[in-house]
matplotlib code that plots the C-alpha trace (Angstrom):
import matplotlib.pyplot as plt

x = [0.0, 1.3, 0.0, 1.0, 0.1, 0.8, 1.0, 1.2, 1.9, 1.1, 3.5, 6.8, 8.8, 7.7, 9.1, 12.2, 12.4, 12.0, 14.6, 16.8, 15.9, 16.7, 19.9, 21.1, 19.6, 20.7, 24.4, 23.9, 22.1, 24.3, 27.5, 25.9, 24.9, 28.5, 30.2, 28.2, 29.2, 32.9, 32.8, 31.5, 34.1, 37.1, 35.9, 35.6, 39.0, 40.3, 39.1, 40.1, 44.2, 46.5, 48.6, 51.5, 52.7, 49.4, 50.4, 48.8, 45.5, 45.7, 46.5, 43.3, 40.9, 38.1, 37.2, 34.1, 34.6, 31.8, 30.7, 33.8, 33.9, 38.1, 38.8, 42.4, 45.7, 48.5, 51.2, 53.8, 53.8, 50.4, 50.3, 52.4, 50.0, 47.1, 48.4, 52.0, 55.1, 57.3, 58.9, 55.2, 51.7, 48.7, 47.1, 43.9, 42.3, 40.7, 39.3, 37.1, 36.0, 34.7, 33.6, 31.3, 29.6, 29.8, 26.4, 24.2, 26.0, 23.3, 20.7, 22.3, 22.3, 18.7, 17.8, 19.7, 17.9, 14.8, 15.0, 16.2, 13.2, 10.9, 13.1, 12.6, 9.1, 9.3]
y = [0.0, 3.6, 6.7, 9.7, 13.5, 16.3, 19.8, 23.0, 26.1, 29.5, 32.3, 30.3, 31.7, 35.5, 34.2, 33.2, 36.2, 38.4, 36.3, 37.5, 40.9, 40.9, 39.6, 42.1, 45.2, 43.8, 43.9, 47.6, 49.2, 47.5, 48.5, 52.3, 52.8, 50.7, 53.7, 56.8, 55.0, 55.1, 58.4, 59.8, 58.3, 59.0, 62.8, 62.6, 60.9, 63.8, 66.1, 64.4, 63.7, 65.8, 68.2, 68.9, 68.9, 67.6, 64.7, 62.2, 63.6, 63.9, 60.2, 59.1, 57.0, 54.9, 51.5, 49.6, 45.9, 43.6, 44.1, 45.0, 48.5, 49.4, 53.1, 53.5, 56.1, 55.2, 57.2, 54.9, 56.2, 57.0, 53.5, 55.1, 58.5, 56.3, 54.1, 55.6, 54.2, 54.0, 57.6, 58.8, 58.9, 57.7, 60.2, 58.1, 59.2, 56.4, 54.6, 57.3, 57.8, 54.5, 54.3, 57.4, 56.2, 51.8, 52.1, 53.5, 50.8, 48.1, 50.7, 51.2, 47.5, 47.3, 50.0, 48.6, 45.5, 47.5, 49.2, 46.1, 44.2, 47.1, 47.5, 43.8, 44.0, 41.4]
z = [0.0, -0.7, -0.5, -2.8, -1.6, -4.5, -3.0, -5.7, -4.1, -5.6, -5.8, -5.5, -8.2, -6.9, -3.7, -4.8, -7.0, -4.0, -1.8, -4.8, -4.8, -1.2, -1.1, -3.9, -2.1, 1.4, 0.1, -1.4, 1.6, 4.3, 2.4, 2.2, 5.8, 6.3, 3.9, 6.1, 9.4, 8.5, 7.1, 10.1, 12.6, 10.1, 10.3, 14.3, 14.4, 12.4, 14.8, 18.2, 16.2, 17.7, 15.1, 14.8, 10.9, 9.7, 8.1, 10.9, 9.9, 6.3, 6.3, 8.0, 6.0, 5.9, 3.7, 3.1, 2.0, 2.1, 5.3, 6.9, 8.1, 8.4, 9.5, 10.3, 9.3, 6.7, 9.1, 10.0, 13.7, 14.1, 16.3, 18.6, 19.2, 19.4, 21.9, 23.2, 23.7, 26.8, 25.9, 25.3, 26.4, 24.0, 22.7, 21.3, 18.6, 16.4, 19.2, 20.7, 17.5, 17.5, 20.8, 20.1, 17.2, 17.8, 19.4, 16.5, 14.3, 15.1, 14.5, 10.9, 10.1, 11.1, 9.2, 6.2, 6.5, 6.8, 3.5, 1.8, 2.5, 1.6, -1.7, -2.6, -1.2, 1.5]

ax = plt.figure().add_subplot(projection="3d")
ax.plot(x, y, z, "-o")
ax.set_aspect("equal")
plt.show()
């Protein structure tokens, strides 16, 4: 004896067309809100770096890849201001800037994700 069920389900394909659609805008919203994020804690950073030729500063940047967020200075010694060295004190400057704007990061995501799902109409 056997038994066979069929089960047909409507709107599949739309599904899976909007699981697409998702995915695609996820990755382009997160890695926008990801961009403005940086940007704003690479300006801060340039404002709490102490100056004294300019170069320190000036060499601050920020970089979006996939969902990595990397804010950081291309100055050799710029190590040694942030966190000091036995001949001098740390003079942070990235972290703070970090610190100050870490907890409206999850916000960001969420709202990302928010947008993504209106944008693929989930």
């Amino acid at each position: 004896m056997s038994v066979e069920i069929n089960c047909y389900v409507e709107g599949v394909e739309e599904f899976q067309d909007a699981l697409r659609n998702f995915d695609s805008a996820m990755q382009r919203q997160v890695h926008r809100q990801l961009a403005s994020w940086a940007a704003d804690v690479k300006a801060l950073a340039k404002q709490l770096v102490p100056v004294r030729t300019g170069h320190l500063r000036s060499s601050i940047y920020a970089k979006i890849s996939e969902w990595v967020a990397e804010v950081g200075a291309e100055a050799t010694y710029g190590l040694f201001v942030e966190f000091g060295t036995y001949r001098m004190r740390a003079r942070p400057y990235l972290y703070p800037a970090i610190r100050e704007y870490l907890p409206q990061l999850e916000r960001i995501i969420l709202d990302a994700l928010d947008a993504a799902k209106a944008e693929a109409g989930l």
